[in-house]
C-alpha positions as CSV (number, residue, x, y, z in Angstrom):
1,X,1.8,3.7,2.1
2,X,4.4,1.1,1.5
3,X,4.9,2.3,-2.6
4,X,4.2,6.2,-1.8
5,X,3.9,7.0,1.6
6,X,1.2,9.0,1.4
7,X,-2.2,8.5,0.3
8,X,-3.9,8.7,-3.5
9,X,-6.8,11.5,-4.5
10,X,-9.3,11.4,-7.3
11,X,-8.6,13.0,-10.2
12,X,-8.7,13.5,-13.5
13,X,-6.3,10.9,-14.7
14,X,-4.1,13.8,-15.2
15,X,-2.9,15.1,-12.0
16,X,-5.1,17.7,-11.6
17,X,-7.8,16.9,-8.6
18,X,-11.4,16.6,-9.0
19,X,-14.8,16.0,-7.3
20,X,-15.3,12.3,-7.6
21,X,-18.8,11.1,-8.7
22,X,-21.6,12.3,-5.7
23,X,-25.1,11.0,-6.2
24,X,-24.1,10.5,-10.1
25,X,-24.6,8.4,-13.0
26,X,-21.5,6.6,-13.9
27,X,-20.4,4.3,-16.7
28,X,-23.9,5.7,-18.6
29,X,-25.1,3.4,-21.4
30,X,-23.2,0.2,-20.1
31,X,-24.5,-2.7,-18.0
32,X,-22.3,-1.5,-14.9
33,X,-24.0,2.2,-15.2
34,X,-25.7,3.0,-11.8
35,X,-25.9,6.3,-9.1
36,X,-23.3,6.4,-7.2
37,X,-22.0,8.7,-4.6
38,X,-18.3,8.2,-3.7
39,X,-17.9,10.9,-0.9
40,X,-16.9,9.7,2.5
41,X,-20.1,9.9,4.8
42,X,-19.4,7.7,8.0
43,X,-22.3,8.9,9.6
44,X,-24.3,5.9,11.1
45,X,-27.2,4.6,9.4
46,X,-30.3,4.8,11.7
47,X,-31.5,1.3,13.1
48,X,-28.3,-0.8,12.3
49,X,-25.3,-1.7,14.1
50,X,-22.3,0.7,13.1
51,X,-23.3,0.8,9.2
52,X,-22.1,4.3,7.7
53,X,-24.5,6.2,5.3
54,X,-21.5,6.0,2.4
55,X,-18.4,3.6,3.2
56,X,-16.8,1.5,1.1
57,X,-16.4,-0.1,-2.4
58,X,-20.4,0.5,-3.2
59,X,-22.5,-2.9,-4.2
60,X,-23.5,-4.2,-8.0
61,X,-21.8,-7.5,-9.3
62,X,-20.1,-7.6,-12.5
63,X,-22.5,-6.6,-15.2
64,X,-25.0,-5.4,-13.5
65,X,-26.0,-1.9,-12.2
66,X,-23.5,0.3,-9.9
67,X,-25.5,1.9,-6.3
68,X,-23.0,3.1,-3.2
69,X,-19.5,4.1,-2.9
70,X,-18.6,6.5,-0.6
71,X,-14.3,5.9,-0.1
72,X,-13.1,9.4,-1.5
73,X,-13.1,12.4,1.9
74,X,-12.0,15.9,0.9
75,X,-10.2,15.8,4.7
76,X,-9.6,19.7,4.5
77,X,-13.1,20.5,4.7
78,X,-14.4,21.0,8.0
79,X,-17.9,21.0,6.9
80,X,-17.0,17.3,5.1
81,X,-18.8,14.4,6.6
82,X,-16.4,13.1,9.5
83,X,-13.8,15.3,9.4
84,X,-14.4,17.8,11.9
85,X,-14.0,16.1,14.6
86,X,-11.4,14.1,13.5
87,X,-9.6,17.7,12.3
88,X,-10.5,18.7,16.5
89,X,-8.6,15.9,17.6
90,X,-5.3,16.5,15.8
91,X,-5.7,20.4,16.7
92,X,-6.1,18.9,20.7
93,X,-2.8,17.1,20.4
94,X,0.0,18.8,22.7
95,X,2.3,18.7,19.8
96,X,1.5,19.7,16.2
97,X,0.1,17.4,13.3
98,X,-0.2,18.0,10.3
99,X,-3.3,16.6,8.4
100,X,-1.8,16.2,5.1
101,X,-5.2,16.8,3.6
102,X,-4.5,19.2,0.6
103,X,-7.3,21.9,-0.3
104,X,-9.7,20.2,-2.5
105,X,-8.3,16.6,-2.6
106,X,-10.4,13.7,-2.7
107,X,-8.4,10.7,-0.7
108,X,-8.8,7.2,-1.3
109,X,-10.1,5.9,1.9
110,X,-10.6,2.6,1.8
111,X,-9.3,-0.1,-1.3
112,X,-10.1,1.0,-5.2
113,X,-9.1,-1.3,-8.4
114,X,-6.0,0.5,-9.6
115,X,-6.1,2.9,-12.7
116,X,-4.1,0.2,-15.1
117,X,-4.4,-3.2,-15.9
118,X,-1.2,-5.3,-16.1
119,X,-0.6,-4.6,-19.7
120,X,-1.1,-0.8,-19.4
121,X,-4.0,0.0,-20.3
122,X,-6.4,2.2,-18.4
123,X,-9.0,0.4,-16.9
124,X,-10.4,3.7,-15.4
125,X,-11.1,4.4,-18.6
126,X,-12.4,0.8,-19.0
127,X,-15.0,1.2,-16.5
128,X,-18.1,0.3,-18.8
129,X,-16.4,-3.2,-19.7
130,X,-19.1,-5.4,-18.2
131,X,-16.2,-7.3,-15.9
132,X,-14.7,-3.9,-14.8
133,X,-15.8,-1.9,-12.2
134,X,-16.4,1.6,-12.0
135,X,-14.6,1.7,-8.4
136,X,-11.8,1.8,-9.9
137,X,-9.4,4.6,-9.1
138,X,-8.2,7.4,-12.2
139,X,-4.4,7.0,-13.1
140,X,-2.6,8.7,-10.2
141,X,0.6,11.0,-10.3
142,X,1.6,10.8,-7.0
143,X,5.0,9.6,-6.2
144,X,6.7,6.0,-5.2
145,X,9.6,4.4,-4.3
146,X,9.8,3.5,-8.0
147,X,10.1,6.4,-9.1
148,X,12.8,7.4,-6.7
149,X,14.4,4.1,-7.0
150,X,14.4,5.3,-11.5
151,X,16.2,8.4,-10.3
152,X,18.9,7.5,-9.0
153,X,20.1,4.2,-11.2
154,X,19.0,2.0,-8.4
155,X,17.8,-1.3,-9.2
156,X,14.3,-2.7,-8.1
157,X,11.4,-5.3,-9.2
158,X,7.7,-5.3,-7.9
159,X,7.0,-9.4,-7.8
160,X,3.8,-10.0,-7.8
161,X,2.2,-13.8,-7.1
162,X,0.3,-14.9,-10.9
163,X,0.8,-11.8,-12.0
164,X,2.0,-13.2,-15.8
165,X,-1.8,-14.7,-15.7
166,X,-3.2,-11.4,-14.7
167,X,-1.3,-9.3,-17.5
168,X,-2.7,-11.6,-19.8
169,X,-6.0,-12.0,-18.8
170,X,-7.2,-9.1,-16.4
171,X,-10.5,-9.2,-16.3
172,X,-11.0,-12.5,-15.2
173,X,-9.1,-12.0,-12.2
174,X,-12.0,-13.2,-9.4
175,X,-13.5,-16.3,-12.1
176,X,-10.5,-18.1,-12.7
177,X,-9.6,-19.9,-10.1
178,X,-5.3,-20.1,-11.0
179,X,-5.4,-16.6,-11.2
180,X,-5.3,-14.9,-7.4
181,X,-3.3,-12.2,-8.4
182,X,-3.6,-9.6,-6.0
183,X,-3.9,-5.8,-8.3
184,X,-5.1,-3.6,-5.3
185,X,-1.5,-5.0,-3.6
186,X,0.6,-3.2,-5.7
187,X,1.7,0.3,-5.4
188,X,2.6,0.9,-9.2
189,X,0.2,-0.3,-10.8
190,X,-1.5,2.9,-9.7
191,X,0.9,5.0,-11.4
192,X,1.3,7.0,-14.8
193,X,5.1,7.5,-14.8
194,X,5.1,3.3,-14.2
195,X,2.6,2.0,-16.0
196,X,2.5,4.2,-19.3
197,X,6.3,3.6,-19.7
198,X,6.3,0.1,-21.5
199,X,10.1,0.1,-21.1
200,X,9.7,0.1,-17.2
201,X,6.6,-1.9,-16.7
202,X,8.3,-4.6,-18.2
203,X,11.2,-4.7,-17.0
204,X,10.7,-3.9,-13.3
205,X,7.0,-5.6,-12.5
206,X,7.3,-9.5,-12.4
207,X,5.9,-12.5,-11.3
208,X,6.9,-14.8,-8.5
209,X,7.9,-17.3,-10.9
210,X,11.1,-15.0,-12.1
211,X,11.8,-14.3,-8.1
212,X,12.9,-18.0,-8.3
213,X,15.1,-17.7,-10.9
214,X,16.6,-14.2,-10.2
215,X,17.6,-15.4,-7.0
216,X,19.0,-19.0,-8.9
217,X,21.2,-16.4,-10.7
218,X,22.0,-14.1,-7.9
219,X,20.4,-10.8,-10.5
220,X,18.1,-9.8,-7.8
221,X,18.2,-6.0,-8.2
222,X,18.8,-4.2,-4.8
223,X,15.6,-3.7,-3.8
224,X,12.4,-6.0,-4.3
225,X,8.9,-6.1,-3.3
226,X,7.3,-9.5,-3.0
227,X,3.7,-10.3,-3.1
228,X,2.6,-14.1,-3.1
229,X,-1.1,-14.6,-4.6
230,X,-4.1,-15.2,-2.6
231,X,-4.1,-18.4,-2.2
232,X,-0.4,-18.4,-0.3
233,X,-0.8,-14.7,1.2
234,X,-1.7,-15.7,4.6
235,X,-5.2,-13.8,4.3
236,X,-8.7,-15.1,5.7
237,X,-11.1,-16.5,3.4
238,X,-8.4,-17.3,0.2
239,X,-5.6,-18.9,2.2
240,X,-4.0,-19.8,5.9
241,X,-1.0,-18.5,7.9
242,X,1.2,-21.8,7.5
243,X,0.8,-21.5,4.1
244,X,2.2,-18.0,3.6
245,X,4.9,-19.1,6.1
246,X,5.9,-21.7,3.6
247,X,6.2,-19.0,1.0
248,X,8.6,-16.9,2.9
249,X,10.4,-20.0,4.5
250,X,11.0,-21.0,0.4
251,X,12.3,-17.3,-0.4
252,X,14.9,-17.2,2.7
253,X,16.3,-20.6,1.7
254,X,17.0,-20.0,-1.5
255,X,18.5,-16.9,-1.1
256,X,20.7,-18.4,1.7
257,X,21.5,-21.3,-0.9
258,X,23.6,-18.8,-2.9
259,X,26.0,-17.0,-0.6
260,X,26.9,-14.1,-2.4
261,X,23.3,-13.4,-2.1
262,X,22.9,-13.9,1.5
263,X,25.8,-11.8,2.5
264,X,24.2,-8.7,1.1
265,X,20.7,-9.1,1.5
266,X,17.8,-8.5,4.2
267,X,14.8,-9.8,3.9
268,X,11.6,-8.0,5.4
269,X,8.4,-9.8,6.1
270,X,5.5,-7.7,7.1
271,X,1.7,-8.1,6.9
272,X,-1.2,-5.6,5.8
273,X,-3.1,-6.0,8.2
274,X,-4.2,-6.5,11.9
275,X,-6.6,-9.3,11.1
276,X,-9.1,-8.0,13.8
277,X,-7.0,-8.7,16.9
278,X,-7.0,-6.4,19.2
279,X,-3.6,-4.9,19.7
280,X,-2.4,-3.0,23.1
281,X,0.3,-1.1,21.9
282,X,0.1,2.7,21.7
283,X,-1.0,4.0,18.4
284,X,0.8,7.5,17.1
285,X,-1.7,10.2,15.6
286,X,0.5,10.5,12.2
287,X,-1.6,12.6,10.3
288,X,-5.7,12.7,9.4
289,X,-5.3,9.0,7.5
290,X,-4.1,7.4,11.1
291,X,-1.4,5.1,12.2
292,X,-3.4,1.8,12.7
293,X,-2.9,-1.1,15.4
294,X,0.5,-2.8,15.5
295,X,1.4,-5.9,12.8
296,X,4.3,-8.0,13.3
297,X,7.7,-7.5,11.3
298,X,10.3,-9.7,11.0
299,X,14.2,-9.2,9.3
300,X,16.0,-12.2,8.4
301,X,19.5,-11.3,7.9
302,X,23.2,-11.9,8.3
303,X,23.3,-8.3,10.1
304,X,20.5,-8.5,12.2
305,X,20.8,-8.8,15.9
306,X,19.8,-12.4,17.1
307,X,17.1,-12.0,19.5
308,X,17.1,-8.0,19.3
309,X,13.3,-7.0,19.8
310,X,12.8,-3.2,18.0
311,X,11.3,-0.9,20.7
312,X,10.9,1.7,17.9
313,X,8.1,3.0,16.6
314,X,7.9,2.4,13.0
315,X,5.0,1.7,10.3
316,X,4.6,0.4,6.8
317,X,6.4,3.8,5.2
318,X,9.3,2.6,7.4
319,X,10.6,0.6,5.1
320,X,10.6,3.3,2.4
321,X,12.3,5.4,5.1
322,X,15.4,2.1,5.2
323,X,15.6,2.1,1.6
324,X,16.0,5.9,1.6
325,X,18.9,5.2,4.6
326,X,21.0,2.8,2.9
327,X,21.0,4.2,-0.5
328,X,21.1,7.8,1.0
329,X,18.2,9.1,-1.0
330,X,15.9,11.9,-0.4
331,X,12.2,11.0,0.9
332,X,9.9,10.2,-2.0
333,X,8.1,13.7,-2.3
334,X,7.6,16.9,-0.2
335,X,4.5,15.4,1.6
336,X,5.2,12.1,2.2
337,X,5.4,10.0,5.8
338,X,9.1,9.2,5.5
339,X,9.4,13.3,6.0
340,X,8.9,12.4,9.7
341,X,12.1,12.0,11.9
342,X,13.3,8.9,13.1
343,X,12.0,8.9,17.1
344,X,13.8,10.3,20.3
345,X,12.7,8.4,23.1
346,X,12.5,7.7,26.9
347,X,13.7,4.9,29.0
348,X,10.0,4.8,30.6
349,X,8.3,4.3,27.1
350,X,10.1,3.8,24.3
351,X,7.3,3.0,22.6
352,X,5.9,6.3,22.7
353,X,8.4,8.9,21.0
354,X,8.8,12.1,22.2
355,X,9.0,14.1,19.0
356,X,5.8,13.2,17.7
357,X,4.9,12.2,15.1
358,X,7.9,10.2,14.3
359,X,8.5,6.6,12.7
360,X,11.6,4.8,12.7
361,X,13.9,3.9,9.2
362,X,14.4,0.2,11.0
363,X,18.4,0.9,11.2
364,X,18.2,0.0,14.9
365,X,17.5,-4.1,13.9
366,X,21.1,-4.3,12.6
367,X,25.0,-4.6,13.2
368,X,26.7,-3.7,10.0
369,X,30.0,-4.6,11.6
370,X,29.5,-8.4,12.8
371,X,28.0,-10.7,10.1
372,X,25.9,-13.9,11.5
373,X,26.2,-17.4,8.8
């Protein structure tokens, strides 16, 4: 959601949607072949404790034979595993949602390798190499930031944490322990107008290591994305919070060390994830992939209002929805999330808006007219 605002379907590398593999042999004549069956089925496994019949990335180490799957749902079937009742629900809403499930798309439920290693090459295609993995997603068409970013002459970099490690050396991404280089992180490495153009992979997917210096020089372009690796990223089981607060803590010093920088730049930190905590605030029905439990963000910036706490509701694809605001740009395609309006709300919940669905662009955290040193 952050790259496209909207989510990615199976295909045939090609743009054109297809079935994925359903009770199937995959990768035949490799070590990773296996059956597979990467349709949805969150039906609960008899005799265990909330275990679906088909969830997931599917099982089989590197080298060995594939089994599972199950993270592709063709959401505009009724008759699909799930979906019915999850299709009820939005039709039960007093206000009208649309499931952005197109007829006879496979979605990408839960997290798939992307369709490209770093160099750009397909590693869909790659899927027999004995440390690949046949979950990998096909090369996707659908839309980003990126692209719209391309359009319109607008500058932007994707920096990922080891990511000069990973270009070199992809398929040792989980062995080698200095390379924690995150691929399922980034949008664009998903994407066939990105990753097939030599000219702009190169020049607009980077490593932390040239955030540094681009900030030194003050040739950050006008938009970024920042990824640190996993041992700095603040996730459970590769690395801790303090240690991804040192990350950011490094990022907003430096850019506040060069004040031409400073005085034109906002920095948004946001996490992925709820990290299991439970989380009282109201969740909008956006469409049939969700909204999920609220995550903190934080803007540090010259223009932001000290102190101001956002009341608004807003979600990952708000942030494509600010870009989109400040460089006047249209939304990134004709289906995705930042379509939705910005919300009108009440003074008894502002929280809840009342022109539902609706997600904020995050304009409400500044004042363009007073700057803050």
């Amino acid at each position: 959601m952050l790259g496209t605002g909207d989510a990615m379907y199976f295909s045939d590398g090609k743009g054109n949607a297809a079935v994925p593999p359903h009770n199937e042999t995959v990768a035949a004549g490799s070590t990773n072949a296996g059956i597979v069956d990467e349709i949805e089925n969150p039906n609960p496994q008899p005799g265990t404790n909330n275990f679906y019949t088909e969830d997931g990335y599917g099982g089989g180490s590197y080298g060995s034979a594939s089994y599972g799957g199950g993270s592709y749902s063709n959401c505009s079937d009724p008759g699909a595993p799930g979906v019915d009742a999850i299709l009820d629900y939005l039709d039960s809403l007093p206000f009208h949602v649309s499931s952005r499930c197109a007829s006879g798309h496979y979605y990408l439920l839960n997290n798939y390798n992307p369709g490209y290693y770093g160099n750009g090459q397909s590693a869909y295609a790659d899927i027999k190499n004995p440390k690949n993995t046949v979950f990998t997603i096909p090369p996707s068409s659908v839309r980003s930031i990126g692209d719209e970013l391309l359009q319109h002459s607008i500058g932007w970099k994707y920096y990922g944490g080891q990511w000069n490690n990973y270009v070199a050396d992809p398929l040792d991404n989980y062995v080698t322990p200095n390379n924690q280089y995150c691929n399922i992180c980034n949008p664009f490495q998903y994407q066939i107008s990105i990753m097939t153009n030599a000219s702009v992979r190169q020049s607009h997917l980077k490593d932390t290591a040239d955030l540094t210096q681009d900030i030194a020089k003050g040739t950050l372009p006008a938009v970024s994305f920042v990824k640190p690796d996993g041992w700095l990223d603040g996730h459970p089981a590769s690395s801790k919070l303090n240690l991804f607060e040192g990350f950011v803590k490094k990022i907003v010093n430096e850019v506040k060390a060069n004040p031409e920088l400073w005085k034109s730049t906002a920095i948004f930190v946001t996490f992925d994830e709820g990290g299991g905590y439970y989380d009282s605030g109201y969740v909008q029905p956006l469409d049939f992939f969700g909204d999920g439990t609220r995550i903190p963000l934080l803007v540090v910036s010259p223009y932001t209002k000290p102190g101001h706490i956002s009341h608004e509701y807003a979600d990952h694809v708000s942030i494509l929805k600010f870009i989109e605001a400040n460089w006047n740009l249209p939304p990134v395609s004709s289906r995705s999330r930042d379509n939705l309006p910005n919300p009108k709300v009440s003074t008894a919940n502002p929280y809840v808006p009342l022109n539902q669905p609706a997600i904020g662009d995050l304009m409400d955290l500044f004042d363009f007219g007073t700057y803050h040193n």
